[in-house]
C-alpha positions in Angstrom: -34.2 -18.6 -28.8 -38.1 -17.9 -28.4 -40.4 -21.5 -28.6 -44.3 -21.8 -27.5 -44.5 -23.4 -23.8 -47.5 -24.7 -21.8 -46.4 -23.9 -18.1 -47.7 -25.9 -15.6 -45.9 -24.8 -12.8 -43.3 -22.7 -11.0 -41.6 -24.5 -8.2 -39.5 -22.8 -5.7 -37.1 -24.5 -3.5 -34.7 -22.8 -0.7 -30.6 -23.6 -1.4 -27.3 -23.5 0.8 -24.2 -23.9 -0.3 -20.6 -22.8 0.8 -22.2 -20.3 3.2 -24.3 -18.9 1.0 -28.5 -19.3 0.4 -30.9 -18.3 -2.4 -34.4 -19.5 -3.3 -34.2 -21.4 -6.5 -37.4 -20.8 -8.8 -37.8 -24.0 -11.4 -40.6 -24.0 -13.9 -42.4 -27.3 -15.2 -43.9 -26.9 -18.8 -44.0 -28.0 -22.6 -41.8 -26.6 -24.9 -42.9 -27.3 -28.1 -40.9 -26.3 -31.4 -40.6 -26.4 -35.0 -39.0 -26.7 -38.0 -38.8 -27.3 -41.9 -37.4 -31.2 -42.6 -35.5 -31.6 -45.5 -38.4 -32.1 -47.4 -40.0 -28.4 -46.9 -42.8 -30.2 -44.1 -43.2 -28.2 -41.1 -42.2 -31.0 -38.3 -43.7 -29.7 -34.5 -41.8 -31.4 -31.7 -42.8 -31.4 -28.0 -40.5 -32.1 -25.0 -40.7 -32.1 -21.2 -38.3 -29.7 -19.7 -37.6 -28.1 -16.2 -36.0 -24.5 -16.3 -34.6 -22.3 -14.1 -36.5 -18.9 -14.1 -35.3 -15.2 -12.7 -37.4 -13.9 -9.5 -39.3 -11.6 -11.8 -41.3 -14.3 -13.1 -41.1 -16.8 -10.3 -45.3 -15.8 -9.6 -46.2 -16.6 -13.6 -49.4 -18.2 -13.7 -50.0 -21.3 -15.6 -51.1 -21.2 -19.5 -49.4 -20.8 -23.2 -46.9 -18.5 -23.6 -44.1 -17.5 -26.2 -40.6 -18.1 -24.0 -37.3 -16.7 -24.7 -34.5 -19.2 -23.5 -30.8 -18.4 -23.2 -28.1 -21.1 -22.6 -25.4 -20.9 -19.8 -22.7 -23.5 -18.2 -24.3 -25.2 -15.2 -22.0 -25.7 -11.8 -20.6 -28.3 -14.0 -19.7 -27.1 -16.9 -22.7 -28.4 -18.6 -24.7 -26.8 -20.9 -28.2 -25.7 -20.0 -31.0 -23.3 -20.6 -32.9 -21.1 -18.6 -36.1 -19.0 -19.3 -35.2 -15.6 -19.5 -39.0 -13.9 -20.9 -42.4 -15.2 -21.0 -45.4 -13.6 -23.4 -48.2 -14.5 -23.4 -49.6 -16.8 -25.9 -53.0 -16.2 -27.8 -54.9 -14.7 -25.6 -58.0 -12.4 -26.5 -57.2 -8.6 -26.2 -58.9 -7.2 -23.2 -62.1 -4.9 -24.4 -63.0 -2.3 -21.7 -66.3 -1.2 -20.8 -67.6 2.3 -22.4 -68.0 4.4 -18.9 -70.9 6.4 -17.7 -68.8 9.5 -19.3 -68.7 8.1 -22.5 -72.1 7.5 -22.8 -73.6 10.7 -21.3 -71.4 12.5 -24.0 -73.4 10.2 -27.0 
């Protein structure tokens, strides 16, 4: 399930359990999504949320981005989501510099 996300922050927090350890990586954002109501009206909802993230992305910096979520069953059985991909969001493309090359060939 892909939604737009603000990220504020990922927070990483050292675990033990049962003998075993890990670094937990949590990130802090807005997750903000939408949908048609039953009237055709595009209705935009924003919520708080707290996800896990992989190691890959634990270094993310903050701004807008386009998140892929996928659910899983918690320790308890309970269901919750984790981010599994961050793009980012509406950013201007990058526009390099013609080099001295380029301009000794004009």
């Amino acid at each position: 399930m892909k939604f737009k996300a603000q990220l504020f922050v990922v927070n990483s927090t050292p675990w033990t359990f049962d003998g075993k350890s890990g670094v937990k990586h949590v990130a802090q954002m807005l997750i903000t999504s939408a949908h048609e109501d039953d009237d055709g009206k595009v209705v935009e909802e924003t919520f708080v949320a707290r996800l896990k993230v992989p190691e890959s992305l634990k270094d993310t910096p903050p701004g807008e981005y386009i998140t892929d979520l996928r659910p899983f069953a918690d320790a308890n059985g309970n269901l919750d989501f984790k981010v599994v991909k961050l793009v980012p969001f509406a950013r201007p493309a990058a526009t390099g510099k013609a080099g001295a090359g380029a301009a000794a060939a004009a």
